[in-house]
Wavefront OBJ file of the C-alpha trace (Angstrom):
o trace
v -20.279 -25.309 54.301
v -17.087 -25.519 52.966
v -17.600 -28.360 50.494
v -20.015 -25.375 49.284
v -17.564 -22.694 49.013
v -15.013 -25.752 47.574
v -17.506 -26.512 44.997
v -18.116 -22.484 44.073
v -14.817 -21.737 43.696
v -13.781 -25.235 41.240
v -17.076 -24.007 39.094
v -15.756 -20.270 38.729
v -12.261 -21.615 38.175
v -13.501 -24.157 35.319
v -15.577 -21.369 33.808
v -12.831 -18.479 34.025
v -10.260 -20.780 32.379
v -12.768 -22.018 29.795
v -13.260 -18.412 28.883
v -9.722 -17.584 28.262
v -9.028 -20.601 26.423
v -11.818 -19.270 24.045
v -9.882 -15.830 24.112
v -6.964 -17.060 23.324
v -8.071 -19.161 20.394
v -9.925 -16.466 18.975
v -6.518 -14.230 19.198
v -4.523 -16.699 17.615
v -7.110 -16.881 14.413
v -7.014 -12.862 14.279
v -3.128 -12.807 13.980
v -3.338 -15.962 11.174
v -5.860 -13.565 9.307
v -3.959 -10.664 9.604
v -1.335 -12.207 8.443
v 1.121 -12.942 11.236
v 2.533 -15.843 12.853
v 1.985 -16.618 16.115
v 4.477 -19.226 16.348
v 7.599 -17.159 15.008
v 6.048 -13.413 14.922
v 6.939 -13.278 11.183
v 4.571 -11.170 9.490
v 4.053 -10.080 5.775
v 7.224 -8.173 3.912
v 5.989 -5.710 1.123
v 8.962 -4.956 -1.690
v 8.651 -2.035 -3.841
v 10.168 -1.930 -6.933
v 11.229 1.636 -8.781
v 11.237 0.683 -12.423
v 7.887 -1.043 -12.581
v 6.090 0.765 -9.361
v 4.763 -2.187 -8.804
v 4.545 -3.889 -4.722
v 5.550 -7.390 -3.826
v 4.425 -9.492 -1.390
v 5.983 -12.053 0.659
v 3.428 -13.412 2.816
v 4.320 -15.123 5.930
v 0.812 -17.204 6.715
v -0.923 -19.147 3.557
v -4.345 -20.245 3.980
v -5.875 -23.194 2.256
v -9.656 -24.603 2.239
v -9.801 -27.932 3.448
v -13.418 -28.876 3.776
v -16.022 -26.504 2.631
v -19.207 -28.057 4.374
v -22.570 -25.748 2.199
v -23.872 -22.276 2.844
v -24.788 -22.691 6.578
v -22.112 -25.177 7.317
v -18.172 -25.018 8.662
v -15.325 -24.133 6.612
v -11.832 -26.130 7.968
v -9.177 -23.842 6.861
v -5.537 -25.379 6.973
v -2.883 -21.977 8.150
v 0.261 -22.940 7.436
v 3.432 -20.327 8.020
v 6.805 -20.518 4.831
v 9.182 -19.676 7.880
v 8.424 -21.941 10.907
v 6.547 -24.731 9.140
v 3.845 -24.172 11.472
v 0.574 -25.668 10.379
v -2.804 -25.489 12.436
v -6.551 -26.181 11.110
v -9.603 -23.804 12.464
v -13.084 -24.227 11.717
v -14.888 -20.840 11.079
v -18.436 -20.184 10.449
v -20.047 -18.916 7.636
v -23.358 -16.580 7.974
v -24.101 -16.704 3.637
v -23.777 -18.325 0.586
v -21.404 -16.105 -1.949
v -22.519 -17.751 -5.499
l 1 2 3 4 5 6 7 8 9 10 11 12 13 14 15 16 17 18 19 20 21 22 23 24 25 26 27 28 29 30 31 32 33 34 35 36 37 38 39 40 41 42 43 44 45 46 47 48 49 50 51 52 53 54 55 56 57 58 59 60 61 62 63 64 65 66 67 68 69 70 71 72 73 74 75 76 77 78 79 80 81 82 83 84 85 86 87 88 89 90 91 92 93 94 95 96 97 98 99
């Protein structure tokens, strides 16, 4: 009996920590989207300049395409922050082909 209760409780541990690690990874893409590093917490600075109302941007995260793998396939995008130096490749998904 309690090799069967030892056994429940590993399973629901290694399924509860496999599900935050997913969280977590999917947070971390959100804030490299958004713009944001989650390394250094730098985000995007906007400028505005009065003689030519125009708006600069100095973004904190650049993306780059590594590997774009068809219409169906996996895109490997490299993030890489100007601050920190921080650089990290995800893999996203992609539902359609944009010709």
């Amino acid at each position: 009996m309690q090799t069967l209760i030892f056994l429940l409780l590993a399973f629901l541990l290694a399924i509860f920590s496999i599900l935050l690690y997913f969280k977590t990874k999917q947070q971390r893409i959100n804030k490299l989207n958004s713009g944001l590093c989650p390394n250094c917490g730098e985000k995007t600075r906007s400028f505005f300049d009065e003689k030519t109302n125009t708006i600069f941007k100095n973004e904190a995260i650049s993306k780059r395409v590594l590997k774009n793998h068809g219409c169906s396939g996996v895109v490997e995008i490299e993030y890489s922050c100007k601050f920190c130096g921080l650089k990290e490749v995800h893999l996203q998904t992609t539902t359609s082909c944009s010709l």
